[in-house]
DOPA-11446 format. One record per residue (C-alpha): x, y, z. Coordinates in steps of 0.25 Angstrom, whole numbers, plus 5000, padded with zeros to 4 digits. Example, Ala and Ser with C-alpha at 12.3 -4.5 7.8 and 13.67 -1.06 7.14 Angstrom:
<sites>
504949825031
505549965029
</sites>
This chain:
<sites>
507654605126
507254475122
508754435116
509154355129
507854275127
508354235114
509654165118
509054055125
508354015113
509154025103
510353935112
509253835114
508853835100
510453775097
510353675107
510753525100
509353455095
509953335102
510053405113
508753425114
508053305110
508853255122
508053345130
506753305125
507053175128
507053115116
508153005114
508953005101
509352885093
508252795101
507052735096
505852695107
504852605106
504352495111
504452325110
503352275104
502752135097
501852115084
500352095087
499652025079
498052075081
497151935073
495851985071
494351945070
493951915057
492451895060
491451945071
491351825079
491351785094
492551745102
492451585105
493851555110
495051635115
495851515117
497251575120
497251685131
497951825130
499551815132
499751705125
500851635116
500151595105
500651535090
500251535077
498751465076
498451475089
496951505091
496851655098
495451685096
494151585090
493151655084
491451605083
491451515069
490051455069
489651565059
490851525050
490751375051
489351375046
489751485034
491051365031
489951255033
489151335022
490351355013
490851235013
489351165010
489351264997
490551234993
490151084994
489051104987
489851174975
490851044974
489550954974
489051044962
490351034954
490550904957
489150874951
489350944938
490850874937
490050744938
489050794928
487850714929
487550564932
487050454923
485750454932
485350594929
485550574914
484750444913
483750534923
483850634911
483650534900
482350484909
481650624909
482050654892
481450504890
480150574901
480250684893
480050624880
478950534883
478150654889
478250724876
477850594868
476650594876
476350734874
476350734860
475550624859
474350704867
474650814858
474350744845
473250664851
472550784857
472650854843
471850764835
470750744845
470750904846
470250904832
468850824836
468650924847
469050814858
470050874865
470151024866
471151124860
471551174874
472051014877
472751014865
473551134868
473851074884
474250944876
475351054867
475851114879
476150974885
476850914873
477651054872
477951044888
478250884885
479450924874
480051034882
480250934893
480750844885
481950944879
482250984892
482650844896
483350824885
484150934888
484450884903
484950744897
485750834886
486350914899
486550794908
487250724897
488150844894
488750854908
489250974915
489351094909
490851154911
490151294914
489451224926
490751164930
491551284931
490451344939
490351234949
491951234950
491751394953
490751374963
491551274971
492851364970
491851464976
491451364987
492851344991
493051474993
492151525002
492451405010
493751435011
493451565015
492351525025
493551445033
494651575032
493551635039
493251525050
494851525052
494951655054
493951635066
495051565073
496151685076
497351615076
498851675080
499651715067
500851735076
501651685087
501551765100
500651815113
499251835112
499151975117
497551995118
496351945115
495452075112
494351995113
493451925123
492951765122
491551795117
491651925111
491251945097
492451985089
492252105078
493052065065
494252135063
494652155078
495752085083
495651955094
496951925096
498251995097
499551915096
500851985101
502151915093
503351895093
504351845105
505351945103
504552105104
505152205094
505452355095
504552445090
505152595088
505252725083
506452785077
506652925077
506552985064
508153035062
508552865067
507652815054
508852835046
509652745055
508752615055
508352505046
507952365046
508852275052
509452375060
510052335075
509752425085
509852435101
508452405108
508252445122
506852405129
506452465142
506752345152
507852275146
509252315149
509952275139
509852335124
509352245114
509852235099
508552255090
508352245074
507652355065
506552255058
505752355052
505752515054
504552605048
504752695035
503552785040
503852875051
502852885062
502752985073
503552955087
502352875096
502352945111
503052845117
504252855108
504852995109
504453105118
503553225117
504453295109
504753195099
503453135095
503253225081
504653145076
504553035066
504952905069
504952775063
504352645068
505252535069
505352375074
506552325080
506752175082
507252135096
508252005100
507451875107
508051925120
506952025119
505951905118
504851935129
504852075132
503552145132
503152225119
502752385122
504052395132
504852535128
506252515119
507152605114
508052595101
509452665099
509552705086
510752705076
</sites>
């Protein structure tokens, strides 16, 4: 009893796949998308306050142009420091190059001549205090204080000789290299210091439209976050996805028809770059049906007469 059921089915089951993807909606041989432009997101690289948004949203702007200018009193006075450090370590090296003047050797001489003297003196009260020890006029405990001078007196005198020795010598080539070293290390970190005060001043990398400012004047800024977003290029590109049985057909350098909603006329695109990876079909692309099919990602260069169109406008690709 359930037979003349079973011929429906079974004649709808030899119905043409074509036929019904037709049905479904989907188109074959067409990849949809959309125009679109590259955005170029520049970011904060510090947490600092916003103290001039000099170019307003919708904007041309070119390369250098100053989009957003971040607080740098705290990194001037950090450059100010480094720069003074690394003053201080070429005045160092410099010093030791020089090696030292004839004033601070004739100073040298003066306090080995001092020195000397002092030592003379003490020996003398040494041996005079010893005989006079013997007939009980000056005591054993002067004598002694008298030893310890004349000791103290000679290691004076070898340390200055030792000065003048060193003086006289000049620079050591261990200490140069170190002072070389320390002002390498000085440059460095002031050349660092002024990387970073730059990249408190965001600047445009690219021609284009200043899109958005997510930021406010005043607002402090968390690093890592963008604060300015540029849209370039004059000319918009199509970005589509190509169904998974056109992959075949397609490859850089490729010319293929471009239809955007809006414009009458068919334009004449370029394949510039088509993804290896296949994605899943994006709702907007293919209908309800279709969305578990693989495509492919893929950018499509467009002539100058396309200059001006607005990015995010639909467009459909006939494929090969």
């Amino acid at each position: 009893m359930n037979l003349p059921l079973s011929i429906p089915i079974l004649a709808l089951a030899l119905v043409p796949a074509t036929f019904l993807d037709r049905c479904s909606g989907r188109e074959s041989g067409t990849a949809l998308g959309v125009l679109a432009r590259d955005r170029v997101a520049l970011t904060a690289t510090a947490n600092e306050i916003i103290t001039e948004l000099p170019i307003s949203e919708g904007s041309p702007v070119k390369i250098g142009d100053v989009l957003v200018q971040l607080d740098d009193t705290l990194q001037n006075s950090k450059l100010s420091l480094a720069q003074a450090e690394l003053e201080k370590s070429q005045a160092t090296l410099l010093k030791l190059q020089v090696g030292p003047r004839e004033e601070e050797i004739a100073i040298a001489r003066a306090n080995v001549s001092g020195a000397e003297a002092r030592l003379a003196d003490a020996e003398a009260m040494y041996e005079r205090n010893a005989q006079l020890v013997v007939n009980s006029v000056v005591t054993e405990a002067r004598l002694q204080q008298d030893l310890a001078a004349r000791d103290s007196a000679r290691a004076a005198l070898e340390s200055a000789r030792e000065s003048l020795k060193e003086l006289e010598a000049g620079t050591r080539p261990e200490d140069l290299a170190v002072a070389r070293a320390n002002v390498r290390a000085a440059e460095a970190l002031v050349t660092t210091e002024q990387t970073v005060l730059q990249d408190l001043t965001v600047t445009a990398t690219r021609d284009g439209i200043l899109d958005s400012l997510p930021w406010n004047l005043g607002e402090r800024v968390t690093q890592g976050s963008p604060v300015a977003i540029v849209v370039s290029g004059d000319t918009p590109y199509a970005r589509v996805y190509v169904p998974e049985p056109n992959r075949v057909d397609i490859a850089h350098g490729d010319k293929l028809e471009v239809r955007i909603d809006g414009v009458d006329e068919a334009l004449d695109g370029t394949v510039r770059w088509i993804s290896d990876d296949p994605s899943f079909t994006p709702y907007f692309g293919l209908n309800k049906d279709d969305r578990t099919r693989l495509v492919y990602l893929a950018e499509i260069d467009l002539p100058k007469s396309a200059a001006g169109l607005p990015a995010g406008v639909p467009v459909q690709v006939k494929m090969p």
